[in-house]
N, C-alpha and C positions, 0 to 999 in steps of 0.2 A: 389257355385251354378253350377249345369252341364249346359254344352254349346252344345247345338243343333244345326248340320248342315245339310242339306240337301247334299248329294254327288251324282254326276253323276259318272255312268260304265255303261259297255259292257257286252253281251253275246253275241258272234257274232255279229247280226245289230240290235239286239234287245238293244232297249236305255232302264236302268235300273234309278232310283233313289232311294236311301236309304238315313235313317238319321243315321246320326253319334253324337254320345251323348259319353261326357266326361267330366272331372272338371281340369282345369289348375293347374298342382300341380308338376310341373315341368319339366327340359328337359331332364330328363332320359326317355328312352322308357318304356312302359309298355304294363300288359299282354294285349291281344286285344280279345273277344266276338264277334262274331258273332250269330245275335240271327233272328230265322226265323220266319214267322208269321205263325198264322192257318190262315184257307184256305180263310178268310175274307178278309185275306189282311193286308196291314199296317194300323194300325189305334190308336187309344184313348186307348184301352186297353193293349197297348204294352207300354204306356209313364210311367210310374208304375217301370216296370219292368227295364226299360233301366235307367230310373233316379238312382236306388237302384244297379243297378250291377255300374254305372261309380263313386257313392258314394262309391265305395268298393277301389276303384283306378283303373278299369278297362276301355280300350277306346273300347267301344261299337257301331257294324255298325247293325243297324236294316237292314235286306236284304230286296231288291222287287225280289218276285218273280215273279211277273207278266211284270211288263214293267211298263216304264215311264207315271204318268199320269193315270194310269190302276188300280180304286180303286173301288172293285165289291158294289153296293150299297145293296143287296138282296142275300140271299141266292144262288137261281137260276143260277144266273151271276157268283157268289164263285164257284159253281161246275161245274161250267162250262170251267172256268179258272184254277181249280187245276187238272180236272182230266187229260188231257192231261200228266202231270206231273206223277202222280201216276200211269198212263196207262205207261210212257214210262222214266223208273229209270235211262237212261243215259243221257237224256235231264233234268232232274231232278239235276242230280248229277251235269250233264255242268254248269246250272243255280246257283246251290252252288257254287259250284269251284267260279266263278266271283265273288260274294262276298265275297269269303276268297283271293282271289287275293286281289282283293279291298284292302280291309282291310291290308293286309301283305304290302302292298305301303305304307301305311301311316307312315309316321315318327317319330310320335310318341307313335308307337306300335312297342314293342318286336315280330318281324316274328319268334322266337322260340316258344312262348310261346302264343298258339292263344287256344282258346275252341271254340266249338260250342254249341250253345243252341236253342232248336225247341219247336213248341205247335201245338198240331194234326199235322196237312199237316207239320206243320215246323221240329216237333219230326222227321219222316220220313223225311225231309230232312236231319236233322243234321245225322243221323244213316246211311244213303246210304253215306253222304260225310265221314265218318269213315269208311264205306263198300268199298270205291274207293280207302282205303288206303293213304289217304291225311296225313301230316303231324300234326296231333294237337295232344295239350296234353290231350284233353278233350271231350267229346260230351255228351250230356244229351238229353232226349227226355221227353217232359211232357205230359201223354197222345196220344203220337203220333203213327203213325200206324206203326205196327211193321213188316208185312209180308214183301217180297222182292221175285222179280224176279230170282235177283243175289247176290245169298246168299254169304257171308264172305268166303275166302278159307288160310287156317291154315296159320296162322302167317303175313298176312295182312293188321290186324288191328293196326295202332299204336296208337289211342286214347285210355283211362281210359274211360272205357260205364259207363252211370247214366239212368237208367230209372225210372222213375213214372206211375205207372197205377192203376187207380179201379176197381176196380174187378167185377162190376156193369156197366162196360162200355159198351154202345149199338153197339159205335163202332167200337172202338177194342176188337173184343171176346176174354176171355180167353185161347182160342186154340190156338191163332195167338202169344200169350205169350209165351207158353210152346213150338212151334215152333221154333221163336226167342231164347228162353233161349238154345234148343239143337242145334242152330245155331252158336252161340257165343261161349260154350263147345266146339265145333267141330273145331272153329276158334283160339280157345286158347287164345281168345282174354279178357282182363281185365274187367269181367266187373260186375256191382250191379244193381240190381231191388227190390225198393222200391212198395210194392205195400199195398193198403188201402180198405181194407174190406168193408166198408162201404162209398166207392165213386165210382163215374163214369167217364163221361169227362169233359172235359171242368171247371174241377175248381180250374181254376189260374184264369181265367177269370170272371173278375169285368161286365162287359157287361151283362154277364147273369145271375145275380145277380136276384132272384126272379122269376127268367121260374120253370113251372108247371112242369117238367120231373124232379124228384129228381137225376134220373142218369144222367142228362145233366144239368148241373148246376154249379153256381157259390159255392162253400163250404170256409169260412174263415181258418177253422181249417187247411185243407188238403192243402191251400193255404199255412198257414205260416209257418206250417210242413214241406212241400217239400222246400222254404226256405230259410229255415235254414237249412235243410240237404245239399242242392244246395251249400249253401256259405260254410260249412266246404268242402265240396269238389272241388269246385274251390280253394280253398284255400292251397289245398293239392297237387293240378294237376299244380298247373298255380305257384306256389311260391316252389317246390320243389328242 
């Protein structure tokens, strides 16, 4: 059974809390996840997600990126509280770094061998803290926005890139895709995009499970699809 804790950090004087989700399975260190929310926040539709990666053996920190206590209830309040973020990609990036800090503390995580994983707002997170050049073996973005201020500069990146996108997505357009992919070319940097014909956003997430926008929707398929692609490649990033 995975073990759920709540952990306090820092960003500056911004008081953070994140949960930390893993299964007691001994006192070797292991690889460590870091996984970012969409722009909702922490919440219910992340417990899924974090129970199935620390089942894999991995010690998993859900990051806050908003601050302690600070859980948007409504839309409105979510973009309100992301875009700051998305408006300014080194306060972004700061906000990452802290929960890869985090995490790399922990003692029962291998600090060689960390990944990042994101969903909308959090895709774009994981991708700018690979864009800052941080140490991980990994980052994956599902759905997340791909543009950037401060694009990758050749030889920079040391994460293995994983992206997921629909091709129907409202809010990541396709252009912002083919930008990114000559971005990453340019950067030299290792990377694969997975993308699905017939999806949109948002569908990892069980939440919107039944919303009327077929492009913004929950999908099972594209859900178990991306995975299972996800676990052969953490598997290959993180145990190499």
């Amino acid at each position: 059974m995975p073990i759920k804790q709540t952990i306090d950090y820092q960003d500056e004087n911004q008081a953070l809390e994140g949960w930390l989700v893993y299964e007691d399975k001994g006192d070797s260190p292991a690889p460590g996840i870091v996984v970012f929310h969409e722009y909702m926040g922490l919440g219910p539709y992340l417990e899924r997600i974090l129970k199935n990666l620390s089942g894999l053996g991995y010690v998993v920190l859900a990051a806050d990126m908003y601050g302690k206590g600070i859980r948007p209830g409504d839309a409105t309040t979510a973009l309100a509280l992301s875009r700051p973020f998305r408006d300014n990609r080194q306060a972004m990036r700061r906000r990452a770094k802290a929960a890869l800090d985090c995490l790399r503390r922990i003692g029962r995580v291998d600090p060689q061998q960390i990944a990042a994983i994101g969903y909308s707002f959090g895709g774009c997170a994981a991708l700018e803290l690979a864009r800052s050049g941080e140490a991980l073996q990994a980052a994956v973005s599902f759905y997340g926005y791909l543009e950037t201020p401060l694009p990758a500069t050749p030889d920079s990146i040391k994460a293995k890139l994983l992206v997921f996108h629909g091709m129907h997505d409202p809010v990541v357009p396709e252009s912002s895709l083919a930008a990114y992919c000559q971005e990453m070319a340019a950067a030299g940097a290792k990377n694969r995009v997975v993308t699905y014909g017939d999806a949109g956003h948002g569908f990892c997430n069980r939440e919107m499970d039944g919303f009327q926008d077929p492009w913004n929707c929950y999908s099972r398929r594209h859900d178990e699809q991306s995975w299972q692609t996800l676990v052969t490649f953490l598997a290959e990033a993180l145990h190499a």
